[in-house]
C-alpha positions, 0 to 999 in steps of 0.5 A: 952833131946834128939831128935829123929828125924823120917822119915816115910816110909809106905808100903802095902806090909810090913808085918812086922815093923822095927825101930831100930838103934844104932844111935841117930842122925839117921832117922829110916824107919818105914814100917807100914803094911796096909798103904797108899803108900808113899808120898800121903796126905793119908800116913801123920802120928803122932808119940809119942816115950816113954822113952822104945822106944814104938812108938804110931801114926797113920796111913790111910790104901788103903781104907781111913781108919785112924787107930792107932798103937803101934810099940813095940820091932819091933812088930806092932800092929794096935789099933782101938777103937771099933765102931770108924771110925777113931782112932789115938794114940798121947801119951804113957808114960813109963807105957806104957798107951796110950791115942788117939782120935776116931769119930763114925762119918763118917765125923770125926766133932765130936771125943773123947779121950781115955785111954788104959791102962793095956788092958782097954780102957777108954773114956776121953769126957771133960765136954761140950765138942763137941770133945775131944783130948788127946794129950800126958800122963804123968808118973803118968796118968796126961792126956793133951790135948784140946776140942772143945766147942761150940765157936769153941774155942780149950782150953787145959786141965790136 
């Protein structure tokens, strides 16, 4: 098992994203383009890294929008899901699948999960559920996470 440990660096005026180094023990800056300035409550993200080096997150832009994103072989791509207020990826497999969480509401009380994979985007809403968040994917799709029900209880699921 190795660990990588990372260190965020955002910046707006970045209009490229780097996040490479030879060395595993090193922290990598990742310069997301759009994003808050560093060291704000707004620029905190999440960051999945898949065996491929493709790394999901999140991010808050200047306006206070969370978007996500996929850096992939030193390029950036922002991923929003359609309608969404707010969108953050938290898992890639080595298929390069993604799974994330999104809210139409403005307010983010309510949320769903999603899948994208090979260009096609899938709602992931668990049954009963007031939100849904998809954590992480396996190899073979297996997708895990947790939901709000009505107790305000945050049971996980497969």
């Amino acid at each position: 098992l190795t660990l990588i440990a990372l260190a965020i660096t955002m910046t707006m005026t970045t209009s490229s994203a780097s996040a490479q180094t030879n060395d595993p023990d090193a922290f990598v800056h990742i310069n997301v383009p759009g994003a808050a300035s560093p060291g704000s409550a707004a620029a905190d993200v999440r960051l999945t890294i898949n065996p491929k080096g493709q790394i999901v997150g999140g991010y808050v832009d200047k306006d206070g929008m969370t978007h996500g994103f996929l850096l992939s072989d030193g390029h950036f791509s922002k991923i929003d899901f359609q309608g969404a207020m707010f969108t953050t990826l938290r898992g890639i497999n080595a298929n390069g699948d993604v799974v994330g969480i999104y809210s139409e509401d403005p307010d983010n009380k309510v949320s769903y999960g999603f899948l994208l994979s090979q260009g096609n985007r899938s709602r992931i809403d668990f049954p009963g559920a007031i939100s849904t968040g998809p954590l992480c994917i396996s190899p073979d799709g297996d997708v895990g996470g947790f939901f709000n029900d009505s107790t305000k209880a945050r049971p996980g699921f497969v």
